[in-house]
C-alpha positions as CSV (number, residue, x, y, z in Angstrom):
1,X,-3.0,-8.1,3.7
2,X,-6.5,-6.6,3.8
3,X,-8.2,-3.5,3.8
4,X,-8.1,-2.1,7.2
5,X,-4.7,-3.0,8.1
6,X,-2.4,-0.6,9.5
7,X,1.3,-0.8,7.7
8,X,4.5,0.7,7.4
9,X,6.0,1.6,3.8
10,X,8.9,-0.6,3.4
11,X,10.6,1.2,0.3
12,X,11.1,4.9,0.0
13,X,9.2,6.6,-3.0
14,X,8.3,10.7,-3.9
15,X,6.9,12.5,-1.5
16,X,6.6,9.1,1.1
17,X,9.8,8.3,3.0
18,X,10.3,4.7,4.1
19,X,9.2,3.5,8.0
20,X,5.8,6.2,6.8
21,X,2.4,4.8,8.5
22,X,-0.4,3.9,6.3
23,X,-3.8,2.4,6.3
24,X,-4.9,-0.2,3.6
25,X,-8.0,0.8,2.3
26,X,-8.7,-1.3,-1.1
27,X,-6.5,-3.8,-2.9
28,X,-6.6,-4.4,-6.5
29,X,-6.2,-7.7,-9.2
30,X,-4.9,-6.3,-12.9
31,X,-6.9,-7.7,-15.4
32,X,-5.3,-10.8,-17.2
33,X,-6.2,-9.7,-20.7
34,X,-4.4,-6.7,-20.5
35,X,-1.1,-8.6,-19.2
36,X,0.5,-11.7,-19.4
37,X,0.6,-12.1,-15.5
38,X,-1.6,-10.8,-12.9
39,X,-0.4,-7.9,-11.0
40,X,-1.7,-7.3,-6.9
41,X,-1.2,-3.8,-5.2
42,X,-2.7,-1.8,-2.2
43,X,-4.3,1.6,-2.0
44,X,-3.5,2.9,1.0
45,X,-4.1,6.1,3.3
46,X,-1.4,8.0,4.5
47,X,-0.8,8.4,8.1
48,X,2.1,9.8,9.1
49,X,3.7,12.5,6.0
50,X,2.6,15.9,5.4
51,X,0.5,14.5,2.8
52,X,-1.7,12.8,5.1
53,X,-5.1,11.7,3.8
54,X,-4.0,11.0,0.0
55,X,-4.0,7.7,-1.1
56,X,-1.2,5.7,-3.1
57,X,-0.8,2.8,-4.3
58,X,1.7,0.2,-3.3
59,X,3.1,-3.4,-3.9
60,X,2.6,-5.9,-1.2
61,X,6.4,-6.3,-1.7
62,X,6.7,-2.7,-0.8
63,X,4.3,-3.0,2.9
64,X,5.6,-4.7,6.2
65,X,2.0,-5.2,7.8
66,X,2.0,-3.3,11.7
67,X,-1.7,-4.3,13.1
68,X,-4.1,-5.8,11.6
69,X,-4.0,-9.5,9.2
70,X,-0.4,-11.4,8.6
């Protein structure tokens, strides 16, 4: 998954029901100092919600890519 790709939101959370359209726009490494392992999640740009436009962030666990990168 890259930035770019269109995806649907697997897992329901506030505010963002699940099947919800997004766009990845960034994805992010933790750092390793601060934690024993390294955690990867997605920013992403809501499509379809009546919060469209905010960003979120999201586990890859969490995103069932639509177009884009498998």
């Amino acid at each position: 998954m890259k930035a770019g790709d269109l995806v649907k939101i697997t897992r329901r959370s506030i505010g963002v029901p699940s099947g919800t359209i997004a766009l990845v726009t960034d994805t992010v490494h933790t750092d390793p100092s601060d934690q024993h392992d390294i955690i990867k999640y997605h920013i992403v740009r809501l499509v379809c919600t009546k919060w469209a436009g905010k960003e979120r962030r999201f586990l890859e666990r969490d995103l069932e890519v639509v177009s884009g990168s498998r």
